[in-house]
N, C-alpha and C positions, 0 to 999 in steps of 0.2 A: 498559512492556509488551513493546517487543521484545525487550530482555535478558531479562525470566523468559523470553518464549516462547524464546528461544533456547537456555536452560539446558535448559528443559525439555521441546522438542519438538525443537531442532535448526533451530529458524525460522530461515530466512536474509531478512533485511527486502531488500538491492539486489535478490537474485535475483525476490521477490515484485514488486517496483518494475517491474524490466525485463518479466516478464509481462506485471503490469495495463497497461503503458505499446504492448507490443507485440499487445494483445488489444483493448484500445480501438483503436490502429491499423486492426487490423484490419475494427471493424466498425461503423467511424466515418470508412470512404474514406479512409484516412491521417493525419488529426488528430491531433495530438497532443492529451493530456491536461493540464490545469492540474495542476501540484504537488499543488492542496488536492485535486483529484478524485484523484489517486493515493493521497494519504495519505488520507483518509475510506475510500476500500476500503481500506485494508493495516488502519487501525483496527478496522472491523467483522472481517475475517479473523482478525485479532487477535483479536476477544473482547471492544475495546471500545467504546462509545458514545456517545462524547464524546471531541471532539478537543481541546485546550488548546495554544496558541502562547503565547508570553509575548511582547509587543509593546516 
């Protein structure tokens, strides 16, 4: 899903990453975010609704 979005909007997935990551900072007194809570927002952003890791 990031490649189409990227073909086809210009999505940049790090740049979206370092956002969510610096905007949870923000208003979460500093915390960082878990991996899976960054990528569950980039997915919905994305378009999709369901995540899939392969274990």
């Amino acid at each position: 899903a990031r490649e189409a979005a990227k073909a086809s909007r210009g999505y940049n997935s790090e740049a979206t990453q370092q956002r969510l990551e610096e905007t949870f900072r923000q208003r979460m007194g500093g915390k960082v975010p878990h991996q899976w809570q960054a990528d569950v927002s980039e997915a919905l952003l994305v378009g999709l609704d369901w995540v899939h890791e392969d274990l």
